[in-house]
N, C-alpha and C positions, 0 to 999 in steps of 0.2 A: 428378792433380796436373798442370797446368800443365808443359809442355815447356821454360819456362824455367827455373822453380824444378827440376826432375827434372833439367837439364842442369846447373846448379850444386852439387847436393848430389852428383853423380854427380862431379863435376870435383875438390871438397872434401871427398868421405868417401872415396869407393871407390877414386879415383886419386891422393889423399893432395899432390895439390897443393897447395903455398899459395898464400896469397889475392894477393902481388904476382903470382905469375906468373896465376892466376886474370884477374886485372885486365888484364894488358899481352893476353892470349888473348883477352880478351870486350872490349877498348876500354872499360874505365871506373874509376870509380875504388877500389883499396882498401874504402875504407871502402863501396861503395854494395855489393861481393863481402859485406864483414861482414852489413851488414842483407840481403841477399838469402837468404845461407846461415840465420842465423837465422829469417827467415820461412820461409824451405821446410821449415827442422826443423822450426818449430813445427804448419806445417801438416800434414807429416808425422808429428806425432805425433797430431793430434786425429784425421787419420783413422785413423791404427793403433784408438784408444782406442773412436771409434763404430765399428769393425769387431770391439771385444773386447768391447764392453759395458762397458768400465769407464770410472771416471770418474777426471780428473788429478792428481795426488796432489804431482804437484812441476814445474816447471818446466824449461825444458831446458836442458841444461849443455852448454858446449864439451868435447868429447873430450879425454883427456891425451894430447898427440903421443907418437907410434909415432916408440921407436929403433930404427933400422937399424944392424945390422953391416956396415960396406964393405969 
C-alpha cells in the first residue's frame, strides 16, 4: 500500500483521530481525509481478500466510534 494511503488509515484507525484534526495535520480538506480513508480501506481490504483467497462478500463500513472513559 502506498505510504500515503498507510499514513492516513494509520492517523484514522490506529490513532483514532478525527478527520478535522486529520485535515488541519495534512493541509486539506475534510471531505478529501473522507475519500482518502475510504479508498485506503477499500484498498486495504482487496488486498487482505487476494492474500485470503476469498472473494468480497460486502462492502466496507465506517467503524462505530470508540467511547472513552476520561
Amino acid at each position: 500500500m502506498p505510504e500515503e494511503k498507510r499514513e492516513i488509515l494509520i492517523l484514522a484507525r490506529y490513532e483514532e483521530m478525527d478527520y478535522r484534526t486529520i485535515a488541519d495535520l495534512l493541509s486539506i480538506d475534510v471531505g478529501a481525509v473522507k475519500v482518502r480513508v475510504y479508498r485506503a480501506m477499500r484498498e486495504l481490504r482487496a488486498l487482505f481478500l487476494k492474500m485470503s483467497g476469498e472473494e468480497a462478500k460486502c462492502d466496507v463500513k465506517k467503524p462505530k466510534p470508540i467511547l472513552r472513559n476520561i
